[in-house]
DRENZAMAR-978739 format. One record per residue: residue number from 1; residue in one letter; x, y, z of N, C-alpha, C, O in turn. Coordinates in pm, 1 decimal. Each point is the difference from the previous one (the first is absolute). Layout:
DRENZAMAR-978739
(NUM, 'A', (X, Y, Z), (X, Y, Z), (X, Y, Z), (X, Y, Z)) ...
END
This chain:
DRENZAMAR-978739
(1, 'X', (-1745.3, -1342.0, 2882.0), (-93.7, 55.6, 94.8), (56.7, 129.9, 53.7), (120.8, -7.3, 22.4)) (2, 'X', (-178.8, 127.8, 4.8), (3.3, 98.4, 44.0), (-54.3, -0.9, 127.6), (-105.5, -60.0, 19.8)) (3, 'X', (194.1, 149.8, 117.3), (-63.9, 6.1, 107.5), (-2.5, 151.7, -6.8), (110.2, 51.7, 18.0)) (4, 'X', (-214.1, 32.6, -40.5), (-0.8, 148.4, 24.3), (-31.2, 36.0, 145.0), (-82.0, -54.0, 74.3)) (5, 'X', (163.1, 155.4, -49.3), (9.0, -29.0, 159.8), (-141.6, 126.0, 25.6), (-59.2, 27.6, 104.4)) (6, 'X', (42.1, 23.0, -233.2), (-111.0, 152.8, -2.3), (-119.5, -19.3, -37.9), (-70.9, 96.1, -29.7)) (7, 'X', (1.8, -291.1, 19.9), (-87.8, -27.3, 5.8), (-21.8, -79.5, 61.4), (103.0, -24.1, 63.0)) (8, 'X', (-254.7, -107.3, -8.5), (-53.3, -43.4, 104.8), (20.9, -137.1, -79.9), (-15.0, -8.0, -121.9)) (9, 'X', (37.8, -59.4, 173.8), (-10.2, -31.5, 124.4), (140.1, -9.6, 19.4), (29.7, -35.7, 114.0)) (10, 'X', (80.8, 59.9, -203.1), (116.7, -8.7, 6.3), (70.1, 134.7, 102.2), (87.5, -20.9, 84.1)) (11, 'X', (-124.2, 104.9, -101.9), (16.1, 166.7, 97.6), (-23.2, -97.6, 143.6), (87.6, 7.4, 86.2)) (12, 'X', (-199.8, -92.7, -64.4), (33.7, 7.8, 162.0), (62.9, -135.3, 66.9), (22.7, -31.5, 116.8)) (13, 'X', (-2.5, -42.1, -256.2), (74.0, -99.1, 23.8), (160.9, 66.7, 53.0), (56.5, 7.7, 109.1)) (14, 'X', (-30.2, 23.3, -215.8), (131.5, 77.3, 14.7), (28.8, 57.4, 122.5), (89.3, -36.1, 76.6)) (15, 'X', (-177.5, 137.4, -58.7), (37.5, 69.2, 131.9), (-29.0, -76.7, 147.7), (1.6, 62.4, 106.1)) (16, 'X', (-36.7, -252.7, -118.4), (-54.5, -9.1, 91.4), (180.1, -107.7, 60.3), (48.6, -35.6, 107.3)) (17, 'X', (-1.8, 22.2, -292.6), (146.6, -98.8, 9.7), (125.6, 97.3, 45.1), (90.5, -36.0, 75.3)) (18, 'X', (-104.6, 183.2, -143.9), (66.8, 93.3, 73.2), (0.7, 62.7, 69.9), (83.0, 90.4, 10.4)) (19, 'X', (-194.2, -116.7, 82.4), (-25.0, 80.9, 138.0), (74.6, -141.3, 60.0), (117.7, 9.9, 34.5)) (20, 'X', (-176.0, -120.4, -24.4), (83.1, -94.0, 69.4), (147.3, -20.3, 2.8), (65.6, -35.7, 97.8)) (21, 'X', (-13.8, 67.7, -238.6), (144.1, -40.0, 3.0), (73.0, 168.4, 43.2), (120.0, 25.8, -9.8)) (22, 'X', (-192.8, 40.2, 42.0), (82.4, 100.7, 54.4), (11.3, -20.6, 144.9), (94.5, 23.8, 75.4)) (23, 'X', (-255.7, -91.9, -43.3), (-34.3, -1.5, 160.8), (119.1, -97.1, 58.1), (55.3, 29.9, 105.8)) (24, 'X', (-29.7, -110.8, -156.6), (93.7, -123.2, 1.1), (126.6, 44.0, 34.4), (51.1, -41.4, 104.0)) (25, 'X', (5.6, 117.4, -174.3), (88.4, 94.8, -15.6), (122.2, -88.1, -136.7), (120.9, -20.3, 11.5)) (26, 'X', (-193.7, -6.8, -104.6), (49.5, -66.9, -100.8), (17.7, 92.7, -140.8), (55.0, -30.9, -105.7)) (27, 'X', (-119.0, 149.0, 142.9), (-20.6, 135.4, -109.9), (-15.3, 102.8, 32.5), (-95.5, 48.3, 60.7)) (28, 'X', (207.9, 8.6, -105.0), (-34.2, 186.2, 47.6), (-89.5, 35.9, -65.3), (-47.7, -77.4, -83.0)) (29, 'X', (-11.6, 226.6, 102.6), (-111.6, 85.1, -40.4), (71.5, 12.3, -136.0), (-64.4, -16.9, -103.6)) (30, 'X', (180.4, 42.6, 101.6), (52.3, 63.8, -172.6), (-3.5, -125.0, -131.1), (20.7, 7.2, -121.2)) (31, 'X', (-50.9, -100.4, 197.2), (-1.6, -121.6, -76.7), (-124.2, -11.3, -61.6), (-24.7, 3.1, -120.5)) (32, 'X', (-65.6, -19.0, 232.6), (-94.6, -25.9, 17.1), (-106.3, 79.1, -122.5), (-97.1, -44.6, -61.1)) (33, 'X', (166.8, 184.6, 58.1), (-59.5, 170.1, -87.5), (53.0, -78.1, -126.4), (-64.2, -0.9, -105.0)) (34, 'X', (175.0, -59.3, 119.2), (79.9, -7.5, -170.9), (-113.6, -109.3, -43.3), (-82.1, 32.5, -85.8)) (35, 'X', (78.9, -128.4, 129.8), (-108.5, -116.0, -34.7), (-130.4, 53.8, -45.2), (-14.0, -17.0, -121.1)) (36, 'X', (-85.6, 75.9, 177.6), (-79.8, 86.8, -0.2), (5.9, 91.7, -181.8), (-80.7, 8.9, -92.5)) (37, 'X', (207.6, 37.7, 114.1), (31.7, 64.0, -84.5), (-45.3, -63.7, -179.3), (-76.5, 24.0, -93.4)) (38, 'X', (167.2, -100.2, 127.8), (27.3, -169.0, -90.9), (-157.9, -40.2, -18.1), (-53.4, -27.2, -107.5)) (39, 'X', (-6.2, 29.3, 229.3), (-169.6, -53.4, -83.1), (-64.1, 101.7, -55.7), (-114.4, -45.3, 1.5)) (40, 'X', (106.4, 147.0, -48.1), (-57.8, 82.3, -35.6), (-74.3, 146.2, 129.6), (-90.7, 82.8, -8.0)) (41, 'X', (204.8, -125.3, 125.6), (-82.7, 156.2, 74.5), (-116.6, -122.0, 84.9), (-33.9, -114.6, -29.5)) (42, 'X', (-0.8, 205.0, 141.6), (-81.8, -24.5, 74.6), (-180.9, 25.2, -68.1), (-18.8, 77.7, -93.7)) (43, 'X', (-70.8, -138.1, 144.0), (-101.2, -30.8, -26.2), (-58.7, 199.4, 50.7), (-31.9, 74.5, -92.7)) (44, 'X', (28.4, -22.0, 238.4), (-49.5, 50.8, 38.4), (98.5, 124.9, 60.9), (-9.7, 31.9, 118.5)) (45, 'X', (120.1, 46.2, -224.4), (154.3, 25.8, 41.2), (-64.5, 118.9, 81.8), (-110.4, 46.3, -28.6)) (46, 'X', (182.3, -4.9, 123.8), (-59.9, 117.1, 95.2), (-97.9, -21.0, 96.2), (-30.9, 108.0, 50.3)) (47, 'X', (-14.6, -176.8, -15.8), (-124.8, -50.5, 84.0), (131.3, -54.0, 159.8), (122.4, 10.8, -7.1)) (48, 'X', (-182.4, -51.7, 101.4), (45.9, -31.0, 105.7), (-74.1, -110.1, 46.5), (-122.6, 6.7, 7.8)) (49, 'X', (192.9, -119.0, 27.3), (-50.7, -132.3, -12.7), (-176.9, -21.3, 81.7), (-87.1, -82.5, -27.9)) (50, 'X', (87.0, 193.3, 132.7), (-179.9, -30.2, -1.9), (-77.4, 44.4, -106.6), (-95.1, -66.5, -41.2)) (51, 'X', (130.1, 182.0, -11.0), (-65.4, 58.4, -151.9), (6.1, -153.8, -93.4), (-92.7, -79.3, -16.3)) (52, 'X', (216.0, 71.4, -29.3), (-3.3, -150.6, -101.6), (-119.5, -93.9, 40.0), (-98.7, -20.0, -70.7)) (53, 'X', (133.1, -60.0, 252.0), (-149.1, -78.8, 7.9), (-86.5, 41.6, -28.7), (-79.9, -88.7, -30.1)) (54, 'X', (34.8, 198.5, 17.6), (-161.6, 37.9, 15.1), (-78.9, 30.5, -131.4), (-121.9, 13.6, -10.4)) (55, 'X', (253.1, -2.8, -125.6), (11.0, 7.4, -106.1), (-30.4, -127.3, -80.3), (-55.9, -3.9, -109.6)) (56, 'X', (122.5, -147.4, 214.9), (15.1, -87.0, -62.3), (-137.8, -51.9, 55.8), (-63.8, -77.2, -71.5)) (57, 'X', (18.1, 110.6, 182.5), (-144.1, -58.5, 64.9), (-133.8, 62.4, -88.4), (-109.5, -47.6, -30.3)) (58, 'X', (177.8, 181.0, 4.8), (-115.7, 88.4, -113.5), (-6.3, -117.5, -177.8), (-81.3, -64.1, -66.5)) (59, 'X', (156.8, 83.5, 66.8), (63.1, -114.1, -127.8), (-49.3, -144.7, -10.6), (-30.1, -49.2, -108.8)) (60, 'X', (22.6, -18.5, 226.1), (-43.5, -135.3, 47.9), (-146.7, 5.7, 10.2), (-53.9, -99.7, -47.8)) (61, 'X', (-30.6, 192.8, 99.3), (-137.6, 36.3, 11.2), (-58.9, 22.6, -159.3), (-99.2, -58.6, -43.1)) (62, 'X', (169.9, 142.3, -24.0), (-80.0, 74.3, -167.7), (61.4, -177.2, -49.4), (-90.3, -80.5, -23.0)) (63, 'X', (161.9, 55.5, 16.3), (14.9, -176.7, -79.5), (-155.6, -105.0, 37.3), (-96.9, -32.5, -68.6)) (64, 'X', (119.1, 18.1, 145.2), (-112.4, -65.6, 98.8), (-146.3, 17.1, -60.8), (-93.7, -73.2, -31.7)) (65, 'X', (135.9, 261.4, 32.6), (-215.2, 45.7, -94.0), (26.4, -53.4, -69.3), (-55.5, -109.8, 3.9)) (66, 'X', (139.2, 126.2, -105.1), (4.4, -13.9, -131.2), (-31.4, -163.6, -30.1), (-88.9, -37.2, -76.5)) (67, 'X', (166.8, -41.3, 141.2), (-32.7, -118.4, -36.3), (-144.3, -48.8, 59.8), (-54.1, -95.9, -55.0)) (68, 'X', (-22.1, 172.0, 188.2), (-87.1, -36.5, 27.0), (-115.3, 64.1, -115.4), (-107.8, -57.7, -14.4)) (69, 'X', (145.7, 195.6, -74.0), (-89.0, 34.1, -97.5), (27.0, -113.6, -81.8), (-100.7, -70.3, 8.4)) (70, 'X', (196.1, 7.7, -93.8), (-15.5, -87.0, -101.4), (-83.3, -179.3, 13.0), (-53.1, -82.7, -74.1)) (71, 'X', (86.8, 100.5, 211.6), (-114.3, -122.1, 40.5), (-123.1, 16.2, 15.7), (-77.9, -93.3, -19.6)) (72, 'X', (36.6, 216.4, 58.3), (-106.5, -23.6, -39.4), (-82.7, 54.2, -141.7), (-120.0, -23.8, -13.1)) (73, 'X', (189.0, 90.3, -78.6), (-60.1, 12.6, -133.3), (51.0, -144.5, -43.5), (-24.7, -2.5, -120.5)) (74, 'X', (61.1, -73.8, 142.3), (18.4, -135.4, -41.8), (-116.0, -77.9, 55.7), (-53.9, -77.3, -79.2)) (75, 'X', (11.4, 83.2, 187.7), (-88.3, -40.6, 49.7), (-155.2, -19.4, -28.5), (-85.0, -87.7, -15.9)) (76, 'X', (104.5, 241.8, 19.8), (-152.4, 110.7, -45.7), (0.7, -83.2, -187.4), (-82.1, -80.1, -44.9)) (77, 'X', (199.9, 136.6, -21.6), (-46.6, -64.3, -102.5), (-47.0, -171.1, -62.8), (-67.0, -50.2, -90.2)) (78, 'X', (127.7, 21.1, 172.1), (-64.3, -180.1, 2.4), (-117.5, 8.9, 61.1), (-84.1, -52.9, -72.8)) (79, 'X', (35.3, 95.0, 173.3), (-113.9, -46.3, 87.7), (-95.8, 104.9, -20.0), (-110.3, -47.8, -26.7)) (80, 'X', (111.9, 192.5, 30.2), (-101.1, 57.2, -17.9), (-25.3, 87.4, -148.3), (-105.7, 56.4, -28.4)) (81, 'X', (187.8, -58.8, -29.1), (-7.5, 74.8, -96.9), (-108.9, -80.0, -124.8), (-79.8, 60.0, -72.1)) (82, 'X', (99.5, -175.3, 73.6), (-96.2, -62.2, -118.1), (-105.9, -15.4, 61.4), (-58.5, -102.3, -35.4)) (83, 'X', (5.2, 163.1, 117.1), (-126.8, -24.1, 53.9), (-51.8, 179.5, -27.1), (-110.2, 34.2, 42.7)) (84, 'X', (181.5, 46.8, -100.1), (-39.7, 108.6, -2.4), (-110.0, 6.9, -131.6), (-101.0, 68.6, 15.3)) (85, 'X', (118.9, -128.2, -121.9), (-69.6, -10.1, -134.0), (-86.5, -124.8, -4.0), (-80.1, -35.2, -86.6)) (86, 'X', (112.6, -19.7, 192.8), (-133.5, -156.3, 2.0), (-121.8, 80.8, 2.6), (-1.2, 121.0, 22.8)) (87, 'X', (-84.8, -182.0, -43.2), (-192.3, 22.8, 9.2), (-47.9, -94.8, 98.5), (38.9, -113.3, -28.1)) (88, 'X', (-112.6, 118.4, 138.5), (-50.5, -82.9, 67.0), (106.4, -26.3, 137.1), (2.0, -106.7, 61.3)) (89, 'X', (65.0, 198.5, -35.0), (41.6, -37.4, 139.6), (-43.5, 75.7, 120.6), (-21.0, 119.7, 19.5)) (90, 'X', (12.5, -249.1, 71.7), (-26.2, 109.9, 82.5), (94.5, 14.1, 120.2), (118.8, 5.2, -31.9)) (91, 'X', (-148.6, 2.7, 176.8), (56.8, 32.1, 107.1), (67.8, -118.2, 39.1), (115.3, -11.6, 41.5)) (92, 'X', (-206.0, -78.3, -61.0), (138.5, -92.1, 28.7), (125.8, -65.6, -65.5), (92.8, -62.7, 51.2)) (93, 'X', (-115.6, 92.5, -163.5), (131.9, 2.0, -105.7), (74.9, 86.0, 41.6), (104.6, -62.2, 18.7)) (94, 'X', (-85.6, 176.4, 11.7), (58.1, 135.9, -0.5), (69.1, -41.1, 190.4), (117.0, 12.7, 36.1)) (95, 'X', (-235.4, -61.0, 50.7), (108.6, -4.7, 91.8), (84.6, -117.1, 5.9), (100.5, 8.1, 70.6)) (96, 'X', (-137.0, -174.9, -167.1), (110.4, -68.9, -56.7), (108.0, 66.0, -42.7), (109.0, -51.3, 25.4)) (97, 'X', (-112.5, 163.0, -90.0), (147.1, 6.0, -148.1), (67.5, 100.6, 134.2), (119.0, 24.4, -19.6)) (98, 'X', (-162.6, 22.3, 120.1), (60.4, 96.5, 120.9), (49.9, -99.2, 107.9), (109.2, 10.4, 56.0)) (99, 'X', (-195.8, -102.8, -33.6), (48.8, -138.2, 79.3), (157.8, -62.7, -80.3), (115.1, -8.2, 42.7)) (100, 'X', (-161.0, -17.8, -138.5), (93.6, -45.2, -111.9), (192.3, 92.3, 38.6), (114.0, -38.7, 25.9)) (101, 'X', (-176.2, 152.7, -43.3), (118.9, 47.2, -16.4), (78.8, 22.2, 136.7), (121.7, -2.8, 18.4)) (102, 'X', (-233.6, 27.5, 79.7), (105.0, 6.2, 141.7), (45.8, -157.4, 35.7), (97.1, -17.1, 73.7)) (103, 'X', (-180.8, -113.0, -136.4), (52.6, -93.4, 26.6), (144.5, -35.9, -43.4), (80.6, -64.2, 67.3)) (104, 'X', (-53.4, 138.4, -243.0), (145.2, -23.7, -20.1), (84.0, 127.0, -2.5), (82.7, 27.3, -87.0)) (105, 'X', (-108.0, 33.3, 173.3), (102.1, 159.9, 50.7), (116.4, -87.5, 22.6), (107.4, 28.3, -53.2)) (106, 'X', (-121.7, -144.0, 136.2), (131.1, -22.4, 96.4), (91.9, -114.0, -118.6), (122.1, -12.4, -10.0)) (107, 'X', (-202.8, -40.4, -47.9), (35.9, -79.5, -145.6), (127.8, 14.8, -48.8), (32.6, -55.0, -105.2)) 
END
């Protein structure tokens, strides 16, 4: 197993075990850089730790669309999409397969 300290979720793991063991006073800063070093470099190198949060909150938000886009073309395609080429539907099919799908959003 690899812990890269210059990707997620491992970058803020890392900095959350070496911010503590410095806070502790169990690790100097030069240690702390060499380790860092050793995982491959920091996730966000040059930034200043409110820049990093707001990077990692920007980061946490675009994950989130993304998985909220793939649920629902998963969705859309089970529930409304085969109703696009049917013959004979009408309004209340269409707000079933829309019922349908906000019923299993949370699924």
């Amino acid at each position: 197993m690899n812990i890269d300290s210059d990707t997620q979720p491992w970058a803020a793991k890392m900095a959350g075990l070496l911010g503590g063991l410095q806070l502790a006073g169990l690790l100097t800063p030069e240690v702390a850089d060499g380790v860092v070093v050793l995982g491959g470099g920091y996730a966000y190198p040059g930034l200043d730790e409110d820049a990093v949060q707001a990077k990692r909150d920007s980061d946490s938000v675009e994950a989130s669309l993304e998985l909220n886009e793939k649920k629902f073309s998963s969705l859309y395609n089970e529930h409304v999409s085969p109703l696009i080429d049917s013959k004979n539907i009408n309004d209340t099919d269409w707000a079933d397969a829309i019922q349908s799908m906000s019923s299993n959003w949370s699924n």
